[in-house]
N, C-alpha and C positions, 0 to 999 in steps of 0.2 A: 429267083423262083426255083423252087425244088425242080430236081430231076426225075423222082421218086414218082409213079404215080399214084394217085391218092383219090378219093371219094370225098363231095362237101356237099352242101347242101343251104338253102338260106329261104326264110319265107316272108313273101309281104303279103299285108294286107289291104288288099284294094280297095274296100268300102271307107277303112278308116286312114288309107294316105301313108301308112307307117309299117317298120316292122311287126310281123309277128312275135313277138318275146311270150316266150312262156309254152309254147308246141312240144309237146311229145312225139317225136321221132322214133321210129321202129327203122333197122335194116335188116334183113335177110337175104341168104345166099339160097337161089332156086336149085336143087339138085332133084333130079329127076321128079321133078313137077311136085315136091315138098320143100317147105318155106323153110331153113336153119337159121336160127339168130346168130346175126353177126354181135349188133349192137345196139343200146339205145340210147337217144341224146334228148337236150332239152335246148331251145332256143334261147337265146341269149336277149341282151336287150334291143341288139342289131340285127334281131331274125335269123341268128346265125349260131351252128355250135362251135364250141371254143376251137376244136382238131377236127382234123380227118373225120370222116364216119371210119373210113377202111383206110391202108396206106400199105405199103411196100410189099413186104413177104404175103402180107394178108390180103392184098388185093387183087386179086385171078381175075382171069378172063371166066366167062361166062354170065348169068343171067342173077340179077338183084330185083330188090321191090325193098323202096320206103313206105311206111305206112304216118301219112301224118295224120296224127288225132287230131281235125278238124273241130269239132265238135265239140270237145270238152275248154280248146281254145277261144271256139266262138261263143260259150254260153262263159266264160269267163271273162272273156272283152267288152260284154254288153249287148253281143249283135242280137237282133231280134230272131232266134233259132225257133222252128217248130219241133213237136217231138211228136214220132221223132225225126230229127234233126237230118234236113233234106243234104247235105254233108256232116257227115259224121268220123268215118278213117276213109281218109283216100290213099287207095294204094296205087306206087307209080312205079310198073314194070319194065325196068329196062338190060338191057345186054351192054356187056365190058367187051370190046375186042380186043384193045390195046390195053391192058394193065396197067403201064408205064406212061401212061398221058394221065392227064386232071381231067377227073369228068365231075363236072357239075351240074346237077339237078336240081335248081332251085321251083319254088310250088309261088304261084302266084293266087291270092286264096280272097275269097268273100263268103258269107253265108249260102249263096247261092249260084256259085262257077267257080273255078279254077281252069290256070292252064300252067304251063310248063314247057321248057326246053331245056335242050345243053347250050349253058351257060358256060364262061369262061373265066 
């Protein structure tokens, strides 16, 4: 296991049992209450991006927000979506204290709830 700390992220889908594959991922570094783009990634076929969202030099302490494009993932899976679509980007704000640890933010996702924690 790396020493380095780093940023990941992975999405399941609740309704349908399985990975997320195919999510559009936004990150952003909050600096004085404006969003800067770090990164964006795409889920894999394991709900997961291939790296890091963020890693080493580039991973600071302070305040982030993932945006998962919900919506465009659920009207592509098949889920029964209204429009419009009672999840569409959900974004998940959170605070780095420790740079140097693994913080993992995985989105656990259905057309209609999500939830989340720091995973490991």
């Amino acid at each position: 296991m790396s020493t380095t700390g780093r940023l990941t992220t992975h999405v399941l889908d609740t309704a349908l049992g399985k990975p997320a594959a195919g999510l559009k991922i936004d990150l952003f570094r909050i600096v004085n209450e404006e969003r800067q783009p770090v990164t964006s990634a795409v889920t894999n076929d394991d709900g997961r991006v291939d790296a890091p969202l963020t890693d080493g030099a580039g991973f600071a302490a302070g305040t982030y927000e993932l945006l998962f494009h919900a919506g465009d993932y659920l009207r592509a899976s098949g889920a029964a979506v209204t429009e419009p679509a009672f999840l569409d980007r959900i974004p998940l704000r959170f605070g780095v204290a420790d740079p140097s640890s693994h913080y993992h933010v995985p989105l656990l996702l259905s057309a209609y709830s999500y939830a989340t924690y720091r995973g490991s």
